[in-house]
C-alpha positions in Angstrom: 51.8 365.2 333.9 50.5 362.4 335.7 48.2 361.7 338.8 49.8 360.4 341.7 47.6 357.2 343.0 47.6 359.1 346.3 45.5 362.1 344.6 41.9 362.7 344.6 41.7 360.8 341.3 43.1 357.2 342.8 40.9 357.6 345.8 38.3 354.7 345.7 34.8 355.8 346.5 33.1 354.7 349.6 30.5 352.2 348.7 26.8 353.3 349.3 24.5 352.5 351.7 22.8 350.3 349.3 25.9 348.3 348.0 26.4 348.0 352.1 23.0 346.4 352.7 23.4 343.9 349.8 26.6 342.6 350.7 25.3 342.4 354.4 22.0 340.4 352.8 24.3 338.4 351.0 26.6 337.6 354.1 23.7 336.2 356.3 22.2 334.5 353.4 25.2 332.3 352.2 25.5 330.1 355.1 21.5 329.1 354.3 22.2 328.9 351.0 25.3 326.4 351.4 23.5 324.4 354.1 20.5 323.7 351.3 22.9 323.0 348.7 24.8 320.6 350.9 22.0 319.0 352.8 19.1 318.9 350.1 19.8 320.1 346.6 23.2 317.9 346.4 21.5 314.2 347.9 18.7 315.1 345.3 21.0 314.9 342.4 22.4 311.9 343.6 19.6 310.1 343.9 18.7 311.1 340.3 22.5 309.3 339.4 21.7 306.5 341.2 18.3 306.1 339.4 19.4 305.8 336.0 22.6 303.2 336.8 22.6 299.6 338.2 23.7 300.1 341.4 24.1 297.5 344.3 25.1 298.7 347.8 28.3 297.4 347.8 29.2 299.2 344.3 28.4 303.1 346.5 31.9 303.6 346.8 33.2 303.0 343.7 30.3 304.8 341.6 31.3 307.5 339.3 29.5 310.2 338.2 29.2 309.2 334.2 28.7 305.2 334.9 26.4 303.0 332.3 22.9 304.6 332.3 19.7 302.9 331.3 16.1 302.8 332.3 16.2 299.4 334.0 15.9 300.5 337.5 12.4 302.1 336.7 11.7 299.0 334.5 12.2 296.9 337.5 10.3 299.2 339.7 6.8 299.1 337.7 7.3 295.4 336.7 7.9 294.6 340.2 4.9 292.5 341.9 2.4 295.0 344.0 3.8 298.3 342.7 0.6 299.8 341.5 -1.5 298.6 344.6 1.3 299.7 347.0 0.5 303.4 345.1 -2.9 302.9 345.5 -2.7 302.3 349.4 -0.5 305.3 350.2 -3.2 307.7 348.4 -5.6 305.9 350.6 -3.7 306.0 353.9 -2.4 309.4 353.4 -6.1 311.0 351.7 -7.0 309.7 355.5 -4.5 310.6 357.5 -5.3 314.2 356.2 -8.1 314.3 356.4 -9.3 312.8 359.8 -6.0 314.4 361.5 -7.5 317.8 360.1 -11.1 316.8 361.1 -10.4 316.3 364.6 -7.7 318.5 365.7 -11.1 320.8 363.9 -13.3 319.6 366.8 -10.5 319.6 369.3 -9.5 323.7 368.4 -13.5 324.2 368.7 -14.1 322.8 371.9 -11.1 324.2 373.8 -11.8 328.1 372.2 -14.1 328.6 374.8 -11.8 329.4 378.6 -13.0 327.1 381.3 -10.9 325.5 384.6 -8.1 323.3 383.5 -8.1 324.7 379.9 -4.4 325.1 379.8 -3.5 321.8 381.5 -5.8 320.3 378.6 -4.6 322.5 375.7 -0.8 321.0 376.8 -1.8 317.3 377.0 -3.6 317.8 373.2 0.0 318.4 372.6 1.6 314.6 373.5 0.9 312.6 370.7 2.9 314.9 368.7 5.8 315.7 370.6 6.1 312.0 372.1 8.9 309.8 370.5 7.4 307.4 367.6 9.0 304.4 368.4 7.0 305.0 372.2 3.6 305.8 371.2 3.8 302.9 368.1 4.6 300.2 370.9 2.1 301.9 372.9 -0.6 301.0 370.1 1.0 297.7 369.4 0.9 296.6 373.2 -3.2 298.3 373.4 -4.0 296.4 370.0 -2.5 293.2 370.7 -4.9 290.0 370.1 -3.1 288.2 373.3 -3.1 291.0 375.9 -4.4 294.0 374.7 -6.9 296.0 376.4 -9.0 297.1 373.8 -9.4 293.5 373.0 -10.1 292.7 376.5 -12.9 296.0 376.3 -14.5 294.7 373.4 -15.2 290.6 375.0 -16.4 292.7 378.0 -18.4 295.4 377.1 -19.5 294.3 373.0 -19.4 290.6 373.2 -16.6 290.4 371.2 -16.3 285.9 370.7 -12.7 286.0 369.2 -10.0 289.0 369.6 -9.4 290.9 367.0 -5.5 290.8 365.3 -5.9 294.3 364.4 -2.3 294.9 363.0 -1.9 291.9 360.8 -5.5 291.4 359.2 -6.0 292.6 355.7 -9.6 291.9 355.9 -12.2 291.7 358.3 -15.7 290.8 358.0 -18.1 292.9 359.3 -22.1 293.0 358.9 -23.4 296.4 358.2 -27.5 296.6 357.7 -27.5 293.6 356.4 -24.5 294.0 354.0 -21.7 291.5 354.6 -18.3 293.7 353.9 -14.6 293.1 354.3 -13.0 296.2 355.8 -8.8 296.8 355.6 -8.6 296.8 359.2 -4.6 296.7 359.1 -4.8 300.0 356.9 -7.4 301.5 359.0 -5.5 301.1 362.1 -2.7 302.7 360.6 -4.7 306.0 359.2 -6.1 306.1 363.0 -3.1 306.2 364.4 -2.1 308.6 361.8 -5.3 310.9 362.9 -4.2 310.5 366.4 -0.5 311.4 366.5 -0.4 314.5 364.1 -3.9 316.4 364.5 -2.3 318.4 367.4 -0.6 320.1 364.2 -3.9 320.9 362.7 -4.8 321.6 366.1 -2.7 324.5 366.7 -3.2 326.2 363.2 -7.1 326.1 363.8 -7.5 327.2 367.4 -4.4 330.2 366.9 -7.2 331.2 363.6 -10.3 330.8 365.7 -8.2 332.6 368.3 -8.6 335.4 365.7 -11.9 335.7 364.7 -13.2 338.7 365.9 -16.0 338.0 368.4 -18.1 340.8 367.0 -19.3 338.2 363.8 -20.6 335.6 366.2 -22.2 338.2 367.9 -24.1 339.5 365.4 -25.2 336.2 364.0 -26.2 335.1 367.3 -28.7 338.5 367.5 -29.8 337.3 364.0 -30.9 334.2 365.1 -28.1 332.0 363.7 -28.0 328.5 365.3 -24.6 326.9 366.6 -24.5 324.7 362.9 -25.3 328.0 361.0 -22.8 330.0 363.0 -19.9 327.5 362.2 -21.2 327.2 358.7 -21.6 331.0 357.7 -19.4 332.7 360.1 -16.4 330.3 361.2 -15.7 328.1 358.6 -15.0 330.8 355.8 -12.5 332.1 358.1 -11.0 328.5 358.6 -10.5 327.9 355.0 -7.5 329.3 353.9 -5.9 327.5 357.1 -7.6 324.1 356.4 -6.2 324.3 353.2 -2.7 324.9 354.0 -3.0 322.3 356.5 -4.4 319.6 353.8 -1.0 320.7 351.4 1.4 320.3 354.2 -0.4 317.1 356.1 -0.8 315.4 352.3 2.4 316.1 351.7 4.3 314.8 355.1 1.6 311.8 354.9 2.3 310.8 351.8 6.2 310.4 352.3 5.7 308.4 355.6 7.3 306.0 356.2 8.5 304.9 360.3 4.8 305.0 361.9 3.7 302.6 359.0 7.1 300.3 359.5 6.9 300.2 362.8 3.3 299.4 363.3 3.1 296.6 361.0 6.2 296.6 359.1 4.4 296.9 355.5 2.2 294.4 356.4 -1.3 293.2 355.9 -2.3 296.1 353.5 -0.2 298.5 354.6 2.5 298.3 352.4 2.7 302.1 351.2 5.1 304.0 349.1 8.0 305.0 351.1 8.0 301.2 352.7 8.8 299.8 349.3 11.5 302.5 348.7 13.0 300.9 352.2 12.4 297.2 351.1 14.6 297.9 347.9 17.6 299.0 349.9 17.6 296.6 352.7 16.0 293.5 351.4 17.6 293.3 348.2 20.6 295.9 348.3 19.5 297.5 345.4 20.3 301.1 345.7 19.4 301.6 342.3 16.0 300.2 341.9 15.1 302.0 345.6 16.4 305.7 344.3 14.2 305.2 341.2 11.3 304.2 343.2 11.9 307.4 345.2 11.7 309.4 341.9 8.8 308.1 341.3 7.2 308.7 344.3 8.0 312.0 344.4 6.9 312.2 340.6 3.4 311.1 341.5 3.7 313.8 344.5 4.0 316.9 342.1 1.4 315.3 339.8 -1.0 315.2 342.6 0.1 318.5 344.5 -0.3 320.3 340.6 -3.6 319.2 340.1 -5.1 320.2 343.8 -3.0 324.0 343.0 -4.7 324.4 339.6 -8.4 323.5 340.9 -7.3 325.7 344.2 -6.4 328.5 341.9 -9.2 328.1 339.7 -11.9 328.2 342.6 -9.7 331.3 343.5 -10.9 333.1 340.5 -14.2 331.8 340.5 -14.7 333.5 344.0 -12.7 336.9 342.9 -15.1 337.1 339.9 
């Protein structure tokens, strides 16, 4: 005879605890999961479309998926007048924005470590060139810089005999005498990686004073019974605990520096040296309403990105191993 479905036989089984956690994992995870898709894996692909078809902005809406692909969009890109030097410039500006953003928020995280009156107050102001709107602190700069009315120009005929003001913003090269040596310095692109330095090392900032934070105070200590001077103290003591945080930072700050693009614009527009990367990818879309040539030039950007990013992992992983064995 056969088994009713009500009997024990058509009875479904509970599900386990296990099967219950998954599907609850898998119910909080989705709506990440469809916000990347839809926000950053999808744009992605269709900038790869874009890359391989010629593609005018006024042709967007009307785009398919399977149009005419070619590789005259990167053709353009590397025959295109000041493409290598414009890759040569953001290594520069964003090997210095790095590193001098890193360097100093370093001495900033060292000299507030230490409690003292007004320590807060001055650990919260380190914070304002981060969290202060771009397009403030860049007119800020361009009103301080200016050759006209600036103050820093107005500081320099005062206090270092400056003859003429200095148009630091729009000169590719200055002259300067160094011991004798007669140089030309990019002082456009070396305004730009100071500014860099000075509106993001309150990131590094943070990272490194939270670490020093955590230093256990029995090291110093002991290195200062030894004998251990303040260099040999930072050298032997701090610094190896520092590492592993410097060198996150130097990833991330590479990373977000080398993909800049509205402090350079908005300081000098591409101008006088300046014009990186990301600038280029802009000048594409706006200036000739290419959308094609400008997503291939972000491809290749972000190409040379991965190159650079593999080759600092492999010698990070190899010094790894070399201080393991």
């Amino acid at each position: 005879p056969g088994r009713r479905p009500g009997g024990p036989a058509g009875r479904r089984r509970p599900p386990s605890a296990a099967r219950r956690e998954n599907r609850a994992g898998l119910a909080f995870v989705s709506p990440t999961v469809v916000v990347v898709l839809v926000v950053v894996l999808l744009p992605i692909l269709w900038t790869v479309l874009l890359a391989f078809q010629r593609a005018r902005l006024v042709d967007i809406q009307g785009m398919g998926l399977f149009g005419r692909w070619s590789w005259d969009n990167f053709s353009a890109v590397f025959d295109s007048p000041g493409f290598w030097p414009s890759l040569t410039t953001t290594l520069v500006y964003s090997v210095g924005g790095t590193a001098g953003s890193i360097l100093l928020g370093l001495v900033a995280a060292l000299a507030l470590r230490r409690p003292f009156p007004g320590r807060g107050l001055l650990r919260g102001a380190m914070l304002l060139p981060y969290v202060a709107p771009v397009v403030a602190v860049t007119f800020v700069w361009q009103v301080a810089l200016s050759p006209q009315y600036g103050i820093v120009n107005e500081w320099g005929r005062r206090w270092l005999g400056w003859d003429d003001p200095v148009a630091f913003l729009s000169t590719r090269r200055y002259p300067l005498d160094l011991l004798g040596w007669h140089v030309h310095v990019p002082l456009a692109l070396l305004t730009v990686i100071a500014f860099e330095t000075w509106r993001y090392f309150p990131f590094a900032f943070l990272f490194l004073l939270a670490r020093l934070q955590a230093v256990p105070a029995t090291l110093e200590e002991a290195a200062r019974v030894d004998g251990a001077t303040p260099t040999q103290r930072f050298r032997y003591v701090l610094l190896p605990q520092l590492m592993p945080v410097i060198a996150l930072l130097s990833v991330l700050r590479f990373i977000m520096t080398f993909n800049k693009f509205d402090d350079v614009y908005l300081l000098t527009g591409g101008g006088a040296g300046t014009d990186v990367a990301a600038v280029r990818v802009y000048d594409f879309l706006t200036a000739r309403y290419d959308v094609g040539a400008a997503a291939a030039q972000a491809l290749v950007l972000a190409a040379v990105l991965v190159v650079l990013l593999g080759v600092y992992f492999a010698a990070f992983v190899r010094k790894a191993r070399e201080d393991e064995s």
